[in-house]
C-alpha positions, 0 to 999 in steps of 0.5 A: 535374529535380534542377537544378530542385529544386536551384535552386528550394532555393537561391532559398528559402533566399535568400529567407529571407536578408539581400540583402547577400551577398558574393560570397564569402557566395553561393559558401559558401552554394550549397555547403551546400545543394548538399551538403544535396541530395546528402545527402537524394538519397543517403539516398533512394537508399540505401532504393531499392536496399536494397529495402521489406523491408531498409528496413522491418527497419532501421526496427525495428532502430532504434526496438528501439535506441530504446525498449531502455533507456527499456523497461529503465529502467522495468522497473527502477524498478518492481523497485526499488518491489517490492523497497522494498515486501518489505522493509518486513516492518511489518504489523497483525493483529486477535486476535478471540476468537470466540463463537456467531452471529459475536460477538467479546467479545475483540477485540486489535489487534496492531501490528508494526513490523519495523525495530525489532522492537517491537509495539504491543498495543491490547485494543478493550473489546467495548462500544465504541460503532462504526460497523458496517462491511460488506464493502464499506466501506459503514455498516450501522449504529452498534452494539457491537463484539461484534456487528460480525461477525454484521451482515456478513462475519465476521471481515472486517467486525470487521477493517473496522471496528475498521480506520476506528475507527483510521484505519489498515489492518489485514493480517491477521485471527486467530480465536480460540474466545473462551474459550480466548483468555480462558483463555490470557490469565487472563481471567474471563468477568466480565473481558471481560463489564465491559471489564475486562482490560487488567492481565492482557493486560499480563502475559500478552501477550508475542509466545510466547504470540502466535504461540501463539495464532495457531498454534491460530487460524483466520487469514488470515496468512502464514507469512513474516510469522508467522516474522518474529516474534522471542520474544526480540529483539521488544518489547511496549508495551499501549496502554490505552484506559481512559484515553479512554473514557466509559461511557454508556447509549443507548436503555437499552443499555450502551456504551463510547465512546472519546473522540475525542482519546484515537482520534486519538492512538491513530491517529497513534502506530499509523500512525507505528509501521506507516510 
């Protein structure tokens, strides 16, 4: 039965061949696929008399021997994402200063960025005219920011919402009584009534009197990253607002709409100081 097969390999392996063999071509030739043969015959047997179990061990040793460093590669890169992801310590947080029925007359974006150490302050007048997001990221209705949280969840829909104003995500949320934020800050009630506060955020706002604040807050951020923040080494810079802002009068209501320009601006000098 093996010569059969044997010949029956030669004839086709003649037959894919040029006829013009030497003697010398034919001899070498039937050696290779006689050794081919051996080969194929002493690797069945080998199985054969190792028996199912032994084969089917060696079969998972090898594929083990296989897929080790593919699975270690793998989980070599996700470490690298993760550990890429913990070092950039860069994060955002909403300072709302909180009255009766969810309304936040003050409302401070914090922008950190860890490699220099520098902070990016945006006071968000209380009137500005919004798009009023829910918790899910779906329009409620175009209304002031004083009233975001009452249509929704809180400080999660003020978060939302001033988040899409400035096309960038924000972390972290801390909530303030409104009048106790005003008076840390040197605020009047007419001071925050007529959006009217960005000199005395610039004088009053430095990073002690930030962790300050949200040490009394309620928030939602975590201690690692309010230990990130350094008194002494961290610089502040206001962004104001008033430079792009027109007051306006809808359905006899007053609001304050930022023009489109001075948001992309803001947005981009954000989302590259968060990056």
């Amino acid at each position: 039965m093996k010569n059969k097969k044997f010949v029956k390999e030669l004839f086709a392996y003649l037959d894919d061949e040029e006829l013009n063999f030497t003697k010398q071509d034919r001899e070498e030739t039937i050696t290779k696929i006689q050794k081919k043969h051996n080969r194929k015959s002493n690797f069945k047997g080998l199985f054969q008399s190792i028996g199912p179990v032994t084969a089917t061990f060696l079969v998972i040793i090898l594929s083990i021997g296989v897929l080790l460093p593919i699975i270690y590669s793998g989980d070599e890169n996700g470490d690298n994402q993760l550990a890429s992801q913990q070092n950039n310590n860069s994060f955002s947080v909403l300072l709302m200063g909180e009255e009766p029925r969810s309304r936040t007359s003050l409302n401070i974006l914090l922008a950190y960025n860890s490699d220099d150490e520098s902070m990016k302050v945006v006071p968000v007048p209380r009137d500005t005219y919004v798009s009023i997001l829910d918790a899910q990221g779906e329009t409620i209705k175009k209304d002031k920011l004083l009233h975001a949280g009452a249509y929704g969840a809180g400080p999660k829909t003020v978060m939302a919402t001033v988040s899409q104003l400035f096309d960038i995500p924000i972390n972290y949320y801390a909530t303030i009584p409104a009048e106790n934020l005003a008076k840390s800050l040197g605020l009047t009630k007419n001071d925050t009534n007529r959006n009217n506060f960005m000199h005395e955020v610039k004088e009053n706002l430095s990073i002690s009197k930030i962790k300050e604040l949200v040490k009394q807050s309620e928030t939602n951020m975590t201690k690692d990253q309010f230990n990130i923040l350094d008194s002494d080494s961290t610089s502040v810079e206001i962004i104001d607002l008033r430079e792009g802002y027109n007051e306006k009068m809808i359905d006899e209501t007053y609001y304050v709409e930022i023009e489109e320009e001075k948001l992309a601006e803001t947005s981009n000098v954000l989302q590259e100081h968060l990056e």
